[in-house]
N, CA, C and O atoms as a GROMACS GRO file, in nm:
protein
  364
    1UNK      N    1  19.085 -33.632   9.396
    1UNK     CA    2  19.218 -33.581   9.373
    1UNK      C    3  19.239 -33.539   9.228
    1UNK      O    4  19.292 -33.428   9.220
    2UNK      N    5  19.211 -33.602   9.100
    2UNK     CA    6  19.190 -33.602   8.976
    2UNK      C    7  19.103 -33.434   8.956
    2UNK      O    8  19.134 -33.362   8.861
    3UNK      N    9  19.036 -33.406   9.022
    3UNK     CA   10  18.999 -33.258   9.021
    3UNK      C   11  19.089 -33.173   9.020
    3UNK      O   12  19.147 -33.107   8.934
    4UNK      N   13  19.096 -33.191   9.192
    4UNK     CA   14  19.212 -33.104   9.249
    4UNK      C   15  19.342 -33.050   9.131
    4UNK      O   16  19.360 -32.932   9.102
    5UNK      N   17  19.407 -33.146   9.083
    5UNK     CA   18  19.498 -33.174   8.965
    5UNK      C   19  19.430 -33.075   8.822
    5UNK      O   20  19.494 -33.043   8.722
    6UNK      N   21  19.308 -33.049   8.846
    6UNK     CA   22  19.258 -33.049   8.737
    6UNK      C   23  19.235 -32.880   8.668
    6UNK      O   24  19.243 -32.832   8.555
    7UNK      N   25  19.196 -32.816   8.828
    7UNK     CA   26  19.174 -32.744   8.851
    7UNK      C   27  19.329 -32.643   8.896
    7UNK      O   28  19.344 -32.522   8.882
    8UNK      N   29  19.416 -32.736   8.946
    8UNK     CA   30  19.560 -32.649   8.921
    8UNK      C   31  19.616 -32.630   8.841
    8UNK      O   32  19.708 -32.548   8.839
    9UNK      N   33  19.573 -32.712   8.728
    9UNK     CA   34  19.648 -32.680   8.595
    9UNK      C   35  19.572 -32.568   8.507
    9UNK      O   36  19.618 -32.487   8.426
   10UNK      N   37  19.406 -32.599   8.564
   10UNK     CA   38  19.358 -32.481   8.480
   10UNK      C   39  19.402 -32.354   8.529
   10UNK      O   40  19.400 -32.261   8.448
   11UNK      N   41  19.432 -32.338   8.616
   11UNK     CA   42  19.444 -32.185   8.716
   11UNK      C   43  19.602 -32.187   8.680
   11UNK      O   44  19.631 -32.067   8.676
   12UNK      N   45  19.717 -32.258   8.652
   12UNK     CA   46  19.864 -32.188   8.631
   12UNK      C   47  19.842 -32.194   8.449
   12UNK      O   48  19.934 -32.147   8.382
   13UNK      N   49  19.752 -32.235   8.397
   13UNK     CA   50  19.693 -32.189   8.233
   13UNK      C   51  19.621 -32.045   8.264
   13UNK      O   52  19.656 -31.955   8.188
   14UNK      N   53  19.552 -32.020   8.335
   14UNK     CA   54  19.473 -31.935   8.336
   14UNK      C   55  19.606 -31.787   8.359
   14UNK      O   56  19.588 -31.677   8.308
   15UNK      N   57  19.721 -31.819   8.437
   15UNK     CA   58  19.802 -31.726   8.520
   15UNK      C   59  19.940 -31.706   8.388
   15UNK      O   60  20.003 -31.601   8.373
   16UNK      N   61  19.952 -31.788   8.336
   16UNK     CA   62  20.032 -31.807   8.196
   16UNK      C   63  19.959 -31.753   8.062
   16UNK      O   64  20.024 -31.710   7.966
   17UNK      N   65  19.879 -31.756   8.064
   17UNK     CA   66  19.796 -31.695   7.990
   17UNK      C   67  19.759 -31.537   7.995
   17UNK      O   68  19.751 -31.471   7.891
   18UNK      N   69  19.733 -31.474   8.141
   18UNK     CA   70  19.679 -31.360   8.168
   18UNK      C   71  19.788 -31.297   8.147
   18UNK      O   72  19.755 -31.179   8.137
   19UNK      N   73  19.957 -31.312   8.127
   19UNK     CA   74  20.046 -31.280   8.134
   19UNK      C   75  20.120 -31.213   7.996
   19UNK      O   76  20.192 -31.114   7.984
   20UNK      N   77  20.057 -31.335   7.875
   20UNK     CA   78  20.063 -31.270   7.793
   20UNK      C   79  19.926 -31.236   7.717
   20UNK      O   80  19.938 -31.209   7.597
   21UNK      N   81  19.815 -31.235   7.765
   21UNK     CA   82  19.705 -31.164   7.716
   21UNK      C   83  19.676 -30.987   7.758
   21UNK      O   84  19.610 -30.909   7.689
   22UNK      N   85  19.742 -30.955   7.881
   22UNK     CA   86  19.734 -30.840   7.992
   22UNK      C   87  19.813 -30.751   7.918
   22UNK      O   88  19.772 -30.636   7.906
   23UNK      N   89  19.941 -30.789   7.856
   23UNK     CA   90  19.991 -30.661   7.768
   23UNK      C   91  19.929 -30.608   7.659
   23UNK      O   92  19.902 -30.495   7.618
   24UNK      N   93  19.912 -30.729   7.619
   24UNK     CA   94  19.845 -30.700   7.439
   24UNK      C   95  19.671 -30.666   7.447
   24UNK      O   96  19.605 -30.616   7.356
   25UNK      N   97  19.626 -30.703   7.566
   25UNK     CA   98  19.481 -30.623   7.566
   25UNK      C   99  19.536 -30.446   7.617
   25UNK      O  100  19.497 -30.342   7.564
   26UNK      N  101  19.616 -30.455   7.711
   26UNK     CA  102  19.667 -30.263   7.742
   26UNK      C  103  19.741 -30.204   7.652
   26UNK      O  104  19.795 -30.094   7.653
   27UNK      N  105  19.738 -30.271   7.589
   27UNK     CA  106  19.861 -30.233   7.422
   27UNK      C  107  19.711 -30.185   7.349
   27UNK      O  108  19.698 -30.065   7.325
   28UNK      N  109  19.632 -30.253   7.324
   28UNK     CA  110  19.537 -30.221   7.241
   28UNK      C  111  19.411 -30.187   7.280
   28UNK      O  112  19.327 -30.181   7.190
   29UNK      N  113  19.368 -30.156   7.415
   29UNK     CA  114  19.254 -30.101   7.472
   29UNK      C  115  19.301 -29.972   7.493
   29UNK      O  116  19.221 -29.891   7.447
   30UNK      N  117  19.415 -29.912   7.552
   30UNK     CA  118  19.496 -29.790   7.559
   30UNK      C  119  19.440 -29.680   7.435
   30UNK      O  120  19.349 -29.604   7.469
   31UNK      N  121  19.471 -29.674   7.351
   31UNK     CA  122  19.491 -29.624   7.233
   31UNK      C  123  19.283 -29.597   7.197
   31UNK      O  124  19.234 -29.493   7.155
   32UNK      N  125  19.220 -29.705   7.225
   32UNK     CA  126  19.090 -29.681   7.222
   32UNK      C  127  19.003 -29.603   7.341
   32UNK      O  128  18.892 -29.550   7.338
   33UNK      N  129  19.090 -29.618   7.436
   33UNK     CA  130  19.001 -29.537   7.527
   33UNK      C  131  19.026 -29.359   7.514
   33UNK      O  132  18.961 -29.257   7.540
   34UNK      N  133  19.145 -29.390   7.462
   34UNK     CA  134  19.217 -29.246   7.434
   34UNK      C  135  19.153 -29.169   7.358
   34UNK      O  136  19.126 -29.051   7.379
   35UNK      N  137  19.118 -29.250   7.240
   35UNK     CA  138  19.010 -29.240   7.109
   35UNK      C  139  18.937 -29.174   7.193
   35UNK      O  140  18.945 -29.052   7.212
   36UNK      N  141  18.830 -29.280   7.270
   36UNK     CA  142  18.681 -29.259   7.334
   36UNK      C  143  18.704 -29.086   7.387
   36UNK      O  144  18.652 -28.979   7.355
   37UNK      N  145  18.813 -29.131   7.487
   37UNK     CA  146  18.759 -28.973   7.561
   37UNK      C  147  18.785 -28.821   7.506
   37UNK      O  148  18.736 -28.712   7.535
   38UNK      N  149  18.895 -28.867   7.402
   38UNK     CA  150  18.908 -28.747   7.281
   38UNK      C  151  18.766 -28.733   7.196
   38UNK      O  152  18.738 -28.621   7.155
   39UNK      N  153  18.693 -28.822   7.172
   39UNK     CA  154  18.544 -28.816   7.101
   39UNK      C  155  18.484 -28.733   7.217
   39UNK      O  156  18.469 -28.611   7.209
   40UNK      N  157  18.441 -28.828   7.354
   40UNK     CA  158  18.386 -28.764   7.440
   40UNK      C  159  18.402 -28.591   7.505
   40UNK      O  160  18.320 -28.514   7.555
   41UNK      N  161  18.532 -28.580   7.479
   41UNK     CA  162  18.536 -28.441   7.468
   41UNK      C  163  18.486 -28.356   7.412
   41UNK      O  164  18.420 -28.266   7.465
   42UNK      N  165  18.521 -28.375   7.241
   42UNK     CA  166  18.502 -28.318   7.136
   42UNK      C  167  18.331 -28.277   7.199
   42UNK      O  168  18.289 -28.166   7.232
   43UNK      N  169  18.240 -28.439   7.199
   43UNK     CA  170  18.117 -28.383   7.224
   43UNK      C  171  18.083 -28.273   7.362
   43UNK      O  172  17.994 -28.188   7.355
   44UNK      N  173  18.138 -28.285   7.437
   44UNK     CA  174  18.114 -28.180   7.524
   44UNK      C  175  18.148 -28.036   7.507
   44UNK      O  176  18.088 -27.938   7.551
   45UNK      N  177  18.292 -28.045   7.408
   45UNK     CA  178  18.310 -27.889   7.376
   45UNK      C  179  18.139 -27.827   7.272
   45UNK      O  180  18.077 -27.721   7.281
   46UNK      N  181  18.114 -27.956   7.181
   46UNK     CA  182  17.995 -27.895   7.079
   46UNK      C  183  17.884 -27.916   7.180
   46UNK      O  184  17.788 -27.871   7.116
   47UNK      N  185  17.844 -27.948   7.275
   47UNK     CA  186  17.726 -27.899   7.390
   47UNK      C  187  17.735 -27.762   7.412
   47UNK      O  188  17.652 -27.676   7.382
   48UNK      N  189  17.876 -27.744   7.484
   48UNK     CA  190  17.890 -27.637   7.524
   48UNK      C  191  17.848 -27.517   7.421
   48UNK      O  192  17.780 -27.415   7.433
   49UNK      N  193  17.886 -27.548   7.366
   49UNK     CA  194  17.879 -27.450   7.242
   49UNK      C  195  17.742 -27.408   7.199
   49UNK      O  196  17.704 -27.291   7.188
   50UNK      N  197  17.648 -27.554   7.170
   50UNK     CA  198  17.488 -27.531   7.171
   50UNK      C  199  17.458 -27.483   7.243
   50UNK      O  200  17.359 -27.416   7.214
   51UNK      N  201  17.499 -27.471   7.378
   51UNK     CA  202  17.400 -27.412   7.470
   51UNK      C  203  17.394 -27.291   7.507
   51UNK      O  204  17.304 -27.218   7.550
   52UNK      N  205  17.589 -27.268   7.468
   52UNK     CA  206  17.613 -27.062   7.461
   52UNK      C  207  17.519 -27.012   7.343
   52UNK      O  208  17.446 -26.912   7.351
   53UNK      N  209  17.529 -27.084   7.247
   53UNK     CA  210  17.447 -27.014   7.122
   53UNK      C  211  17.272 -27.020   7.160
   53UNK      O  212  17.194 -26.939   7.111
   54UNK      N  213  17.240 -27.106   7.235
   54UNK     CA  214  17.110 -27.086   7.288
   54UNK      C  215  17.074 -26.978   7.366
   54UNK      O  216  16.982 -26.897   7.354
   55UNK      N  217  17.184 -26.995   7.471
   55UNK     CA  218  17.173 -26.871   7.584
   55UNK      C  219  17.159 -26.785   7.510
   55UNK      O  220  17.040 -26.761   7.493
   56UNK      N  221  17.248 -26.700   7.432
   56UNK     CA  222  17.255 -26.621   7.360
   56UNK      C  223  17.122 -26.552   7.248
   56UNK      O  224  17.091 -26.439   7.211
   57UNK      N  225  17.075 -26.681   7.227
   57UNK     CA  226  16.913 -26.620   7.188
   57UNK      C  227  16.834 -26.606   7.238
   57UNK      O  228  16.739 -26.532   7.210
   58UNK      N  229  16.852 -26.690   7.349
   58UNK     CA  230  16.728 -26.662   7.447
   58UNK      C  231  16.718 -26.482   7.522
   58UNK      O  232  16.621 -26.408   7.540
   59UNK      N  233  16.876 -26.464   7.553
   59UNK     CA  234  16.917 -26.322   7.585
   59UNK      C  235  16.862 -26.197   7.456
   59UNK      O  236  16.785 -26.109   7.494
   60UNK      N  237  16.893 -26.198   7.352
   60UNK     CA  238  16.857 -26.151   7.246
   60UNK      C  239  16.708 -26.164   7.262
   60UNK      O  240  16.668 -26.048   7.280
   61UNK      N  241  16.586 -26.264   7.266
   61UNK     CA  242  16.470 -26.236   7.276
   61UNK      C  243  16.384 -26.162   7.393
   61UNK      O  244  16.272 -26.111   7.390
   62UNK      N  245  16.491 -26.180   7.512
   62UNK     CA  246  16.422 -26.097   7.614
   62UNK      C  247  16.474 -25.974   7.616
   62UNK      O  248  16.420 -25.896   7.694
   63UNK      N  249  16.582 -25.926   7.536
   63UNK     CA  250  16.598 -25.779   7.499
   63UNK      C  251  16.525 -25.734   7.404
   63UNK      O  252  16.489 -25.617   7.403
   64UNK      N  253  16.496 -25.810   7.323
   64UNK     CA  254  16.370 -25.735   7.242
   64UNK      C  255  16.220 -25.695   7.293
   64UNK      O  256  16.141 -25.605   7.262
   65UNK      N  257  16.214 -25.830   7.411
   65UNK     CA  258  16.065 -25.774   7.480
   65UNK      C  259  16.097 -25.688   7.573
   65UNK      O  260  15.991 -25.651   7.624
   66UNK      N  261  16.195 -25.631   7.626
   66UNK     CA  262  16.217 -25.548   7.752
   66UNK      C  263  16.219 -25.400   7.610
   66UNK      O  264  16.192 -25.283   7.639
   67UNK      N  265  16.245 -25.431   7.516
   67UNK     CA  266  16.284 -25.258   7.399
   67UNK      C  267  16.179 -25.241   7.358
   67UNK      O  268  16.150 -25.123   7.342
   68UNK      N  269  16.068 -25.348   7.321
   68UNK     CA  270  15.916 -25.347   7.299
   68UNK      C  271  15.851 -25.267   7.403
   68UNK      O  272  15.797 -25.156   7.408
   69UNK      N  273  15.879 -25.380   7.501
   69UNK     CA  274  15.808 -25.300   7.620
   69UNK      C  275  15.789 -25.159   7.667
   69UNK      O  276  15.697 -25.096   7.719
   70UNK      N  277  15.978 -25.120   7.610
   70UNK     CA  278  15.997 -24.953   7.711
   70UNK      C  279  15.908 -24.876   7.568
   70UNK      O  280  15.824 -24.785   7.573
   71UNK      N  281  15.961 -24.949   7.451
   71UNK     CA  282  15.884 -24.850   7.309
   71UNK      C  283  15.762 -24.792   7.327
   71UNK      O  284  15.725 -24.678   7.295
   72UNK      N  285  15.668 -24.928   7.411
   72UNK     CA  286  15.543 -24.876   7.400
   72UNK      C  287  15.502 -24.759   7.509
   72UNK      O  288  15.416 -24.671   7.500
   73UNK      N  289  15.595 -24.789   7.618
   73UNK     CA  290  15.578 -24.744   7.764
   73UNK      C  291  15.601 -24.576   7.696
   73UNK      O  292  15.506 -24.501   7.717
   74UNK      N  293  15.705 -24.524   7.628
   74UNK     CA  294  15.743 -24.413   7.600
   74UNK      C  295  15.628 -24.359   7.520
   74UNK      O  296  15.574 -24.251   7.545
   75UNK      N  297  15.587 -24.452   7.408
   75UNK     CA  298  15.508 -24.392   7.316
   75UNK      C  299  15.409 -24.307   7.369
   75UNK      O  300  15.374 -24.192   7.344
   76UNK      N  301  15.352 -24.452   7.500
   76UNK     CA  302  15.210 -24.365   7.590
   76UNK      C  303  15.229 -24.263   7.625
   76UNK      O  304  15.133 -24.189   7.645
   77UNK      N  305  15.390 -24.208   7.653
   77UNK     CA  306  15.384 -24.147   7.748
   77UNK      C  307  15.398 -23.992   7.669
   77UNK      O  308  15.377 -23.881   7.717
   78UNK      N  309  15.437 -24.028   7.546
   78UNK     CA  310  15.437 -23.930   7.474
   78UNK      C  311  15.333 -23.855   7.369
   78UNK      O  312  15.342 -23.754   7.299
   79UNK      N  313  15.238 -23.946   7.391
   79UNK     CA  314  15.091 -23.966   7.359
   79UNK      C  315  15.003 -23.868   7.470
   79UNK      O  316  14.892 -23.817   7.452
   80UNK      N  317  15.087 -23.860   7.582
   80UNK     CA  318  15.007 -23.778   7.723
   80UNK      C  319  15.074 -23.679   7.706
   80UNK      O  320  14.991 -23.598   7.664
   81UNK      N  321  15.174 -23.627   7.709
   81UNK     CA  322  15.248 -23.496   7.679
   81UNK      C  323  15.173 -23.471   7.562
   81UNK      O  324  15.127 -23.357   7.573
   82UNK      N  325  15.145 -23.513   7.473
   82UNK     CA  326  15.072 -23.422   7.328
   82UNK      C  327  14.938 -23.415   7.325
   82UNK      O  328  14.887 -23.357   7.230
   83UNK      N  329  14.856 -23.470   7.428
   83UNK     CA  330  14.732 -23.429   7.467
   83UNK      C  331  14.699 -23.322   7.563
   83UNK      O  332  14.603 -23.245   7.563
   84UNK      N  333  14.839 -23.336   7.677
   84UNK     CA  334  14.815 -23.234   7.736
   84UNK      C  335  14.883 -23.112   7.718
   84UNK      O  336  14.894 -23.027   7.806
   85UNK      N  337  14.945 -23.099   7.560
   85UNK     CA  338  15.011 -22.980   7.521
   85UNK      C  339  14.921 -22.886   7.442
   85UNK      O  340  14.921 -22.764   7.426
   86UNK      N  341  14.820 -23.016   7.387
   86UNK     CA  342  14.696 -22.935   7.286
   86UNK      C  343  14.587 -22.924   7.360
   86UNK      O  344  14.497 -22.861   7.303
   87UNK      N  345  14.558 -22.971   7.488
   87UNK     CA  346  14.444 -22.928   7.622
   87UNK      C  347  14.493 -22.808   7.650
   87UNK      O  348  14.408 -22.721   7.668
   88UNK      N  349  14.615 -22.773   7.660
   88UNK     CA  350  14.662 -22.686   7.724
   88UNK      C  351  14.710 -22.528   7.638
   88UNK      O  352  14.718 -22.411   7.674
   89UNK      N  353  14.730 -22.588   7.532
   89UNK     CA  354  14.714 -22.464   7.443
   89UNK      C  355  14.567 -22.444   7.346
   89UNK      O  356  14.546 -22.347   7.274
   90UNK      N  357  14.497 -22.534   7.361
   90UNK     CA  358  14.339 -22.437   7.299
   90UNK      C  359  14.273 -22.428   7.473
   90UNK      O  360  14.155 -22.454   7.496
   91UNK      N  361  14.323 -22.408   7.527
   91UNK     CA  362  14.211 -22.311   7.661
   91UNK      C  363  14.285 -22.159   7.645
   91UNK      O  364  14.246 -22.064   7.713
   0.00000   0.00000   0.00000
C-alpha cells in the first residue's frame, strides 16, 4: 500500500509540474523552432541557387561543344566547296 501512496503522489507531482513546465518549455521552444526553420529555409533558398548557377554552366558548356562542333562541321564543309571550286576552275 506504501507504494501505491507513493506512486500517486509522484504522478499528481508529475501532473502539477507538467502544468507549469508545458508553457514555459512552448514559450521557449516556439521562438527556436521558428529560428530553425527560418535557417532551414534560408539553406534551401542557397541550394537552390547553387544548383541554378550549376545548371547554368553546365548549359553554357554544352553550347560551346554543340558551336565547336557546328564550327568545325562548316569549316569542312567549306574546305570542300574550295577544293571543288579550284578542281573545277583549273580543268
Amino acid at each position: 500500500m506504501p507504494r501505491n501512496i507513493e506512486k500517486l503522489i509522484m504522478g499528481a507531482a508529475l501532473v502539477a509540474a507538467s502544468s507549469v513546465i508545458l508553457p514555459i518549455a512552448k514559450s521557449t521552444l516556439r521562438p527556436l523552432l521558428a529560428s530553425g526553420l527560418t535557417a532551414g529555409e534560408g539553406l534551401m533558398n542557397r541550394a537552390r541557387s547553387y544548383v541554378q548557377i550549376a545548371k547554368e554552366e553546365v548549359e553554357d558548356i554544352v553550347a560551346e561543344a554543340q558551336f565547336e562542333r557546328m564550327k568545325k562541321q562548316l569549316d569542312k564543309e567549306i574546305a570542300l566547296m574550295e577544293t571543288d571550286n579550284t578542281v573545277g576552275a583549273g580543268s
